[in-house]
N, C-alpha and C positions, 0 to 999 in steps of 0.2 A: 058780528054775532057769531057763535059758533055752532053746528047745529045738533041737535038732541035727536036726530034722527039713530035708527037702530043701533046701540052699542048696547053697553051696560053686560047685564047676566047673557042676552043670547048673543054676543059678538063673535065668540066662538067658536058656534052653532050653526051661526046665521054664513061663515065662511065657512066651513061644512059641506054645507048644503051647494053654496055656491061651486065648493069644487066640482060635486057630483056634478052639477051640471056641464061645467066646463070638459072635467078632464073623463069625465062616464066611472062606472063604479069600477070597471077593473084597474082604469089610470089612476082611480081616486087612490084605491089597493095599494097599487105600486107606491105611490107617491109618500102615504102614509107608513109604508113599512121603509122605508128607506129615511124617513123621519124617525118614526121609534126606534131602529139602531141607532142613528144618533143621538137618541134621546139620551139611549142605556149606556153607549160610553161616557159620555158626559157626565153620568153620576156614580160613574169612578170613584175611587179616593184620588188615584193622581191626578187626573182632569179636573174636581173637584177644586184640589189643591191650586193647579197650576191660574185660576178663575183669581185667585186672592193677589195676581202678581202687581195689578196697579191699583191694588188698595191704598197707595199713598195718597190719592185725591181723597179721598176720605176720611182717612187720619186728617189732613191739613185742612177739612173744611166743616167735620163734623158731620156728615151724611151717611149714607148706607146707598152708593151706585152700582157695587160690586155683581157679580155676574153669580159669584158662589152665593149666596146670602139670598135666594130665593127656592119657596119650597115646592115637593113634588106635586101638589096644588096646581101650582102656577105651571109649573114644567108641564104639566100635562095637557093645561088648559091651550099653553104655546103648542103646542104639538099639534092639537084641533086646529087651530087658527093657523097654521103654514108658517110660524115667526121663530123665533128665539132671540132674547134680550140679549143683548151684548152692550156694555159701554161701551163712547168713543175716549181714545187714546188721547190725551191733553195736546202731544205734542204733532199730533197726524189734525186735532181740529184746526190749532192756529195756522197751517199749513193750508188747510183748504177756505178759511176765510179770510188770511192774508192774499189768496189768490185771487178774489175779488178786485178787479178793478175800477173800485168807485169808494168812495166815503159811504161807510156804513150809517152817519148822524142820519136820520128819520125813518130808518128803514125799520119794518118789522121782520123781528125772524119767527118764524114758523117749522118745526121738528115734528113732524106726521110719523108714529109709531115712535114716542119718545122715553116710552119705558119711565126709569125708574128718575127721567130728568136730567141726565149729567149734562149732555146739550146743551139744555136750557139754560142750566148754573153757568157754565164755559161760557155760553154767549153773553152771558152780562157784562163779560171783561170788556164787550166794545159799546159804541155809543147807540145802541140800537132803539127805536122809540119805543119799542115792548117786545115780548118776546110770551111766542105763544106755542104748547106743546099738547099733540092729541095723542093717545092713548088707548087700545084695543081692551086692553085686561084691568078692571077696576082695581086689583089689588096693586098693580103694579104704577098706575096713578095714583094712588093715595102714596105708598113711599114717596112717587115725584114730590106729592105736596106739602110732606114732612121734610124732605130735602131743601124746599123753594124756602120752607118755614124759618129753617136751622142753620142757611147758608151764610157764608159772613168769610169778605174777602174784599179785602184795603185794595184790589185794582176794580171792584165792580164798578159799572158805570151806567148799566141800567138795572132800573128797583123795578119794575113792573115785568112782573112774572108770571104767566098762568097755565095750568096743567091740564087739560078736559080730558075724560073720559068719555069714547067716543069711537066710532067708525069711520075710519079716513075717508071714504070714498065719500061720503056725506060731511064732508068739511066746508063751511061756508070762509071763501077765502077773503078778507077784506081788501077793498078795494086800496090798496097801500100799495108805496114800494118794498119788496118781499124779498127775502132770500130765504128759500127753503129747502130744509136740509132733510133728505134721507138713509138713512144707514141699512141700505134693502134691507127695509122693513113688512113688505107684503111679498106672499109667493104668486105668481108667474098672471094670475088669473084676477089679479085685483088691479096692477098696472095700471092700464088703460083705462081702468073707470077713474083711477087717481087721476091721471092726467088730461083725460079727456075734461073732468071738471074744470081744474085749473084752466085750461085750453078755456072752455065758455066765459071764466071768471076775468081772464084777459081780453076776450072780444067784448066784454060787456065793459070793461072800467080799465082801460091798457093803461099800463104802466110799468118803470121799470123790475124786472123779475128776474135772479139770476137760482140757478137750482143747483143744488150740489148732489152728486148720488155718491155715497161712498160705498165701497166693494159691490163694483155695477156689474153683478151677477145676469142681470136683465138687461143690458146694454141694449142689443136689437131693439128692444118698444122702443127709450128712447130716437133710436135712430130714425124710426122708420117716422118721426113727430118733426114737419118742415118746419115749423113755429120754433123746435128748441133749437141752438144754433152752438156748436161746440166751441169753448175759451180754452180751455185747458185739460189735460188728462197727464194723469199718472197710474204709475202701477193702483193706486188705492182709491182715486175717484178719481168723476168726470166733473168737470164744471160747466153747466149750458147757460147759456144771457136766453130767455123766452120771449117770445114776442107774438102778437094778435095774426 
């Protein structure tokens, strides 16, 4: 089951507030204006432009993943919420799920902050028993679910695909073997509620779990988490095997 606790319209809002809490309002200050400049170079033209450069997944699958192709709307909503949507790269995914050392057949994959879906789509190419993606910003889960709709690719190999809109840290994780993939998707202060769930979700129903963090901006939480146990790293992610 996945769970319906707070997301939707105050997702936000509700991370927000959480900053305040965490980082006090002048950290919150900081944190946010160092956001908004990046916000404002971003909607350059050239930066802009340069957003379009692996629009080829697109082209060849019929989707809208692109990084350019979302509006000041959204951009700003991302901006509250500590995140900004970025695709993954086709050829940096296969790289980190061929690093996987086990047979992907029954596993579910699970994409916490999965945006507009490319993940999801990419991960059908293996034998995965479903594949499941949550989502902060409603509008940016419905593209995922016109994507999951439109998709169509002679190597898929899992059809069951689903996108929720939702609150990571309120993610109920099924009790499956899992590989869970994030593309630091939350900032600095939501971590540890992510993981510390996971953590209970394995003491409660163990199994195997390997996690993928790509551009592990946060690396420290990870570390300082004796359950997660490192397999591999590169310049662009860590791969951890978890355990109860």
């Amino acid at each position: 089951m996945i769970s319906s606790m707070p997301s939707q319209t105050g997702g936000a809002l509700t991370w927000v507030l959480d900053s305040l809490r965490h980082r006090g309002v002048i950290g919150s200050l900081r944190y946010y204006a160092r956001e908004l400049r990046d916000l404002l170079v971003d909607l350059t033209p050239e930066r802009r432009k340069s957003r379009f450069g692996d629009i080829d997944f697109d082209f060849d699958h019929n989707v809208d993943t692109t990084w350019a192709r979302i509006s000041l709307r959204t951009r700003l909503r991302e901006w509250l919420s500590g995140g900004q949507y970025q695709p993954t790269e086709p050829a940096a995914f296969r790289q980190m799920l061929d690093a996987i050392p086990v047979s992907l057949d029954g596993f579910t994959f699970i994409d916490l902050g999965s945006g507009k879906g490319r993940a999801l789509l990419m991960a059908s190419d293996y034998p995965f028993r479903r594949i499941v993606g949550m989502e902060l910003l409603g509008e940016l889960n419905a593209v995922a679910a016109q994507n999951i709709a439109h998709y169509r690719n002679d190597r898929q190999k899992c059809f069951v695909i689903e996108s929720h809109n939702g609150d990571a840290r309120y993610f109920d994780f099924p009790a499956e073997p899992t590989v869970l993939y994030l593309f630091n998707p939350f900032p600095r202060h939501i971590w540890r509620e992510v993981l510390a769930n996971l953590h209970r979700s394995l003491i409660a129903a163990p199994r195997p779990v390997y996690v993928i963090y790509h551009n592990p901006v946060h690396e420290d939480i990870f570390a300082a988490q004796s359950w997660l146990r490192e397999l591999r790293r590169t310049g662009q992610f860590v791969l951890y095997e978890a355990g109860s």
